[in-house]
C-alpha positions as CSV (number, residue, x, y, z in Angstrom):
1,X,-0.1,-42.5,3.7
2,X,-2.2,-39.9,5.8
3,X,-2.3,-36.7,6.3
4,X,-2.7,-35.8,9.8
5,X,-4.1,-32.6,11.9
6,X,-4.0,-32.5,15.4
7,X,-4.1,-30.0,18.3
8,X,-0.7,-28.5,19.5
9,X,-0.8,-29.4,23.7
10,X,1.9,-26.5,24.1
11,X,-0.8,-24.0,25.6
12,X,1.8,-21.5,25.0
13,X,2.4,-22.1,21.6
14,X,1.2,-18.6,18.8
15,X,0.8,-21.8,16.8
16,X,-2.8,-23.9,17.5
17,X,-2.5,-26.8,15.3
18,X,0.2,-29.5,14.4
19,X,0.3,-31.4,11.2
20,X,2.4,-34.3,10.2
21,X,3.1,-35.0,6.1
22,X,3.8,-38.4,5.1
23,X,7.5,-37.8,4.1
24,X,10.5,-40.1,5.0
25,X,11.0,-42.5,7.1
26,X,9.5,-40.2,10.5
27,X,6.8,-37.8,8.4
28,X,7.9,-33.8,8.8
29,X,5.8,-32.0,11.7
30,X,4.9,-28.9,11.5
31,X,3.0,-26.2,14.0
32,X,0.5,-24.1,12.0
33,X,-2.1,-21.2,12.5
34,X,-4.8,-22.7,10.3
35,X,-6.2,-26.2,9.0
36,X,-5.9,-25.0,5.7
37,X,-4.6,-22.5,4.1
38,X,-8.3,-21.2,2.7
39,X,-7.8,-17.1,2.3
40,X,-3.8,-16.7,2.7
41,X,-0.5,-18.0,3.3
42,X,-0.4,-20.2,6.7
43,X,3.0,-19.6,8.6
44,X,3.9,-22.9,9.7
45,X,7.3,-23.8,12.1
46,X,9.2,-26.9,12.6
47,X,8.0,-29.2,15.3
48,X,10.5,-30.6,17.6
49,X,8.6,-34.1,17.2
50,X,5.0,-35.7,17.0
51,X,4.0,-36.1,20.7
52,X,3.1,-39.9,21.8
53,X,-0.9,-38.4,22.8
54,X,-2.4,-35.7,21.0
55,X,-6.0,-35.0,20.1
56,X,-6.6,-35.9,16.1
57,X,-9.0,-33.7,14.2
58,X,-8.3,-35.0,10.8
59,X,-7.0,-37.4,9.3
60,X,-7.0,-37.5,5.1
61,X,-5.8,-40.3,2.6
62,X,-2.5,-38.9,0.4
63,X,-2.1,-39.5,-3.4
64,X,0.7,-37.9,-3.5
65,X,3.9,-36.1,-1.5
66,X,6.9,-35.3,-2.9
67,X,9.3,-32.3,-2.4
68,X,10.7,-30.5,-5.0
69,X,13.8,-28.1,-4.1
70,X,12.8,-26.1,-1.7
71,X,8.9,-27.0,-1.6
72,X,6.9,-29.9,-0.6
73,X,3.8,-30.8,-2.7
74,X,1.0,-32.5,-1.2
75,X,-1.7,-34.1,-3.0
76,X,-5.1,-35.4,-0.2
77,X,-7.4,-37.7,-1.9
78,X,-10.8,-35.7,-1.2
79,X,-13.0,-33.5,-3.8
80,X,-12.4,-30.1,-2.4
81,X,-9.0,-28.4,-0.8
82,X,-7.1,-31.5,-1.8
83,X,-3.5,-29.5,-3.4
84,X,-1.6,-27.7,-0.9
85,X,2.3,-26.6,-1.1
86,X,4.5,-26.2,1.7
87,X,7.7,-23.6,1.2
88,X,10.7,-24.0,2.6
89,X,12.8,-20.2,2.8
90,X,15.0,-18.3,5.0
91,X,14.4,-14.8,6.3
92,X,17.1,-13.0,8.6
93,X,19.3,-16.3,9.0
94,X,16.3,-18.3,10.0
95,X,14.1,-20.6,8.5
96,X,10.6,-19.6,7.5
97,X,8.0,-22.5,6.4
98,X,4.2,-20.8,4.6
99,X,1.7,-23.1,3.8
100,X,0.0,-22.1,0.5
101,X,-3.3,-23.3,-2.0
102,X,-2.9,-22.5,-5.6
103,X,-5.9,-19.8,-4.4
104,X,-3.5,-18.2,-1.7
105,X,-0.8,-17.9,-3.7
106,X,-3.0,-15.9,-7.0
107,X,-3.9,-13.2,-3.7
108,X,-0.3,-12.8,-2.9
109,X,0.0,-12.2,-6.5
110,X,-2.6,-10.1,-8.2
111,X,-2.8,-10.4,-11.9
112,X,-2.3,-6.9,-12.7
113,X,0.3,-4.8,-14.9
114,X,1.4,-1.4,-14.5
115,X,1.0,1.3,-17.1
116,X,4.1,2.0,-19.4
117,X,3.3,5.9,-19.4
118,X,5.3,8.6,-18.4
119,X,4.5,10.1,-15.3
120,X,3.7,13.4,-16.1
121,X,4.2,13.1,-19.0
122,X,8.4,13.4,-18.5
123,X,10.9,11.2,-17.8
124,X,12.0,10.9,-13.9
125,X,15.9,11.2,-12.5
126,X,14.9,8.8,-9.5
127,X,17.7,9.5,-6.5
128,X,18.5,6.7,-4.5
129,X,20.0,6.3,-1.1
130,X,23.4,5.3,-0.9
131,X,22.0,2.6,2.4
132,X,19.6,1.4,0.2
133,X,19.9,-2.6,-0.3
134,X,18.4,-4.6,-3.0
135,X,17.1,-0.9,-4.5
136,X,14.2,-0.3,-6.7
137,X,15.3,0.0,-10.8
138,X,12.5,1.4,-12.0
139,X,13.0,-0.9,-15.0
140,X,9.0,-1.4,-16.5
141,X,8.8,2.8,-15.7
142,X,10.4,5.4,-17.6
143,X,12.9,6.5,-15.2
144,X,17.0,6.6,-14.7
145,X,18.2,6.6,-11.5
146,X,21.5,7.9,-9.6
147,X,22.8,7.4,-5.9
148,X,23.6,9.7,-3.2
149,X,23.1,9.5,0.4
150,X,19.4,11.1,1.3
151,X,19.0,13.5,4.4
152,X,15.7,11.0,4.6
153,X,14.1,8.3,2.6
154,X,15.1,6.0,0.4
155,X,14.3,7.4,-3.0
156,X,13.5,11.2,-4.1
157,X,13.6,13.9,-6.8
158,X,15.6,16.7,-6.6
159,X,15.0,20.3,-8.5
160,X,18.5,22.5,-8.5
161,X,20.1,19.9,-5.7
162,X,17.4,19.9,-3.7
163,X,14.7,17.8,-2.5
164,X,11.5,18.1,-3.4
165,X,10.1,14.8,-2.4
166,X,11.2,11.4,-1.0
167,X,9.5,8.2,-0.1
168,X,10.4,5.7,2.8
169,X,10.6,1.9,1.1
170,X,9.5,-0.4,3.7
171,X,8.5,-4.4,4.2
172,X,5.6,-4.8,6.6
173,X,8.7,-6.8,9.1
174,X,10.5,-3.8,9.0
175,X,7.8,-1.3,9.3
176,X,6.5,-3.0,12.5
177,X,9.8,-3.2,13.9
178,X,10.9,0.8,13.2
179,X,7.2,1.1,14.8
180,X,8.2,-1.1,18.5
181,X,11.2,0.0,18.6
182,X,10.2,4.0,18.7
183,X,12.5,4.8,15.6
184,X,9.1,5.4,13.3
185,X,8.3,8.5,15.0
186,X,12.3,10.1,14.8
187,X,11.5,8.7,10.8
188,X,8.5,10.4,10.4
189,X,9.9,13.5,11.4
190,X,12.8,13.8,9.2
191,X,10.5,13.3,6.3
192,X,7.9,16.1,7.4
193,X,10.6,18.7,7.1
194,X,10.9,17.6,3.1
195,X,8.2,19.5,1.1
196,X,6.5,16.0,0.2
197,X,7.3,12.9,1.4
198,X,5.4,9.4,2.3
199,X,6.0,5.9,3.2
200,X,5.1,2.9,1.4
201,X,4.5,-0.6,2.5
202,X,5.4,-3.6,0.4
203,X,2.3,-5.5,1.7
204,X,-1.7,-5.1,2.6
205,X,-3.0,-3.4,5.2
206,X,-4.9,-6.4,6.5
207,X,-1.4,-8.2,7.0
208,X,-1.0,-6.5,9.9
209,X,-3.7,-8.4,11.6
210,X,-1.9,-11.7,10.7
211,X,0.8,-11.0,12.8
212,X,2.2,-13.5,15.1
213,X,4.8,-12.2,16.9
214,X,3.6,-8.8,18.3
215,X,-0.3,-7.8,18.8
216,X,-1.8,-6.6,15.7
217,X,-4.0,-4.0,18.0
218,X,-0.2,-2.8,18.7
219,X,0.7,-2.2,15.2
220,X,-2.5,-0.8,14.2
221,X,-2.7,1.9,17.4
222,X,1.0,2.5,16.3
223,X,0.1,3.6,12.9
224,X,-3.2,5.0,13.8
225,X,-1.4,7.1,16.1
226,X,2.1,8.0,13.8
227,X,-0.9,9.3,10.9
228,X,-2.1,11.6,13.2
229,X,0.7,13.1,15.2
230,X,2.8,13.3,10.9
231,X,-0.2,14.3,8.6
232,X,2.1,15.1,5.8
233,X,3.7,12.1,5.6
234,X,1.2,9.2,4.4
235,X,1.6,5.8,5.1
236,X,0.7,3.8,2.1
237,X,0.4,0.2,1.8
238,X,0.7,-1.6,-1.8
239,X,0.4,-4.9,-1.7
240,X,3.3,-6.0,-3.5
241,X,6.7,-4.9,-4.0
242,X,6.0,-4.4,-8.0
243,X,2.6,-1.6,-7.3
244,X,5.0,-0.4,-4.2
245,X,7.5,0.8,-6.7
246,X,4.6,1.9,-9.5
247,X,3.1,4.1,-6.8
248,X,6.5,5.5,-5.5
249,X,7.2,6.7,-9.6
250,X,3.9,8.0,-9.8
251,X,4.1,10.2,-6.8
252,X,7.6,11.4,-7.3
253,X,6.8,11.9,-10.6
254,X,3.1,14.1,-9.3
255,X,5.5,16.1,-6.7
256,X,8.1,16.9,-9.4
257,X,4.7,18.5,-11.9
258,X,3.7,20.0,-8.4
259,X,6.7,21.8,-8.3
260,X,6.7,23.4,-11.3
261,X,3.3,24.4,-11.3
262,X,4.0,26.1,-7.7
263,X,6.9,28.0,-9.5
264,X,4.8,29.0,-12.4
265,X,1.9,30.3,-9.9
266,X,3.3,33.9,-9.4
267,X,3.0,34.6,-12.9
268,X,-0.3,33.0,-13.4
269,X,-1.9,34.9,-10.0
270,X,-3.8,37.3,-12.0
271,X,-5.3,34.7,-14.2
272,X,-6.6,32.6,-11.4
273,X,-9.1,32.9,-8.4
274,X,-7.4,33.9,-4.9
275,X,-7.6,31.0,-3.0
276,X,-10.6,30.4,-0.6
277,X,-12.2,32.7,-2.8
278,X,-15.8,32.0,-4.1
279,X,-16.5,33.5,-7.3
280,X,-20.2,35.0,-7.2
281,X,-23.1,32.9,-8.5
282,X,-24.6,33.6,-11.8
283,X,-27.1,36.0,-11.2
284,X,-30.8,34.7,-13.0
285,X,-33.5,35.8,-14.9
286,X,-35.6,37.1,-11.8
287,X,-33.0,39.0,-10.4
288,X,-31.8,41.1,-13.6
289,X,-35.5,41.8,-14.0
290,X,-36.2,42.5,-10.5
291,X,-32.9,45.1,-10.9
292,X,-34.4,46.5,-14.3
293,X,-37.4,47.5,-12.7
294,X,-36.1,49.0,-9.4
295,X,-33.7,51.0,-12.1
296,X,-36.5,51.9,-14.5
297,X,-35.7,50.2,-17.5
298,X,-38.8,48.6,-19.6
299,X,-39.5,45.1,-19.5
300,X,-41.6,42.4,-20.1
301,X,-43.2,40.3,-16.4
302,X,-42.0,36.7,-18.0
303,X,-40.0,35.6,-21.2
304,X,-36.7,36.6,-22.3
305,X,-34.7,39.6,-21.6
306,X,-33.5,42.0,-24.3
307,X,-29.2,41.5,-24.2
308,X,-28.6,45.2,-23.4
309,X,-30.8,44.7,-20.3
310,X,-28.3,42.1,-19.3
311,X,-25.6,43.7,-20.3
312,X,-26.6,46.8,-18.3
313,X,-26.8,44.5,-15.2
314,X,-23.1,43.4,-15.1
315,X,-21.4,46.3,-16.1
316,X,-23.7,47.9,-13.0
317,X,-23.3,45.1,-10.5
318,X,-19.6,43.2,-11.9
319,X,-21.8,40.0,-12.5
């Protein structure tokens, strides 16, 4: 049995490479981006057959290939990127094939846990959207949740009925197609005219240069270009759809404390610095003596001054 790695002779193929896996009677061939799937997922697509001539690159020895439900193990007899698994899944009615290393798949997943602190110190009543498929449930954060339809986003907090902040739940397919098809912008601005509001991405940012189906330059201008015109509204990307939903409680959770402390400021006013205002610096030891003098009282050219000297100073100057 062999593992074989050839180049693709459609010219017009997204997809360079075509592989063939040692499985039934006729092999499975695949179209792929990569050789190997060395720093993330490959997407790989169903090849309509192994063409008669095509240019080998590689051919490896197989110890083992067996599928197992809805993956495909592969086992090459060589020392070094020798165990490789091939998953078989379906995404908007269609079937999507990612190649993946035991490697790949620990960056898709990174071994972290979320804190099980409140945010804020105060449990969250988390609104949903009543559109909202497959919602968040908040179930490792300290959080209840409720639906009602949302004049934007997909999941706020409300303060006396109203909104005080909402985030936009998105998957890095459906964020690039709101983005092409012009409905980010209309998005965007229905969330700048909450008091807080954001987007977050169920994915990293350097996914978007992995696309296949639409130029990553596209999707990054896009972005590049939705940031700037919407300032307010961040775009945030995660990683994964566990840290997406960590960072959504932790900002509704911030906006809610935000809030309150806004509410609060009227009665704290006197107690704290106007804002943009510089409080005067300390004055030193030269200047209070330089003052003394110029005002006649007696002291010393170096070493310390006496406290009412000091004290004379501020209650004369304010500082």
């Amino acid at each position: 049995m062999e593992f074989v790695i050839a180049r693709n002779p459609d010219e017009g193929s997204s997809l360079p490479f075509l592989l063939r896996l040692p499985l039934g009677r006729d092999g499975v061939a695949l179209k792929v981006r990569e050789t190997w799937p060395r720093t993330s997922k490959v997407y790989c697509h169903r090849a309509d057959e192994w063409p008669d001539e095509v240019e080998v690159i590689e051919r490896v020895p197989v110890r083992s290939c067996v599928r197992r439900g809805a993956a495909i193990d592969l086992v090459l007899d060589r020392a070094r990127e020798h165990r490789s698994q091939f998953v078989f899944t379906r995404a908007r009615g269609r079937e999507v094939i990612f190649w993946q290393s035991a490697r790949t798949a620990k960056q898709a997943r990174p071994a972290v846990s979320v804190p099980t602190a409140r945010a804020v110190g105060r449990v969250l009543e988390i609104v949903v959207d009543s559109h909202e498929r497959y919602a968040w449930k908040f179930d490792q954060q300290q959080a209840t949740t409720t639906r009602q339809a949302l004049p934007a986003g997909d999941y706020a907090v409300t303060v006396e009925g109203e909104v005080v902040a909402a985030v936009e739940r998105k998957s890095l397919a459906d964020l690039v197609s709101t983005l092409t098809t012009g409905k980010l912008r209309y998005l965007l601005a229905d969330l700048a005219a909450l008091p807080r509001a954001a987007v977050v991405v169920e994915d990293r940012w350097s996914s978007v240069f992995k696309l296949d189906r639409v130029r990553p330059a596209v999707v990054a201008e896009g972005l590049a270009e939705a940031q700037v015109r919407f300032p307010s509204v961040p775009i945030v990307f995660c990683e994964t759809r566990q840290l997406a939903q960590e960072w959504t409680y932790r900002y509704l959770g911030a906006a809610v404390a935000h809030h309150h402390d806004t509410q609060l400021g009227d009665d704290r006013a006197g107690e704290l610095p106007a804002a943009g205002v510089v409080p005067p610096a300390e004055a030193t030891t030269a200047e209070i003596r330089a003052w003394a003098i110029a005002n006649g009282y007696p002291v010393s050219d170096r070493g310390r001054l006496r406290p009412e000297i000091s004290d004379a100073f501020r209650l004369a100057t304010g500082r």
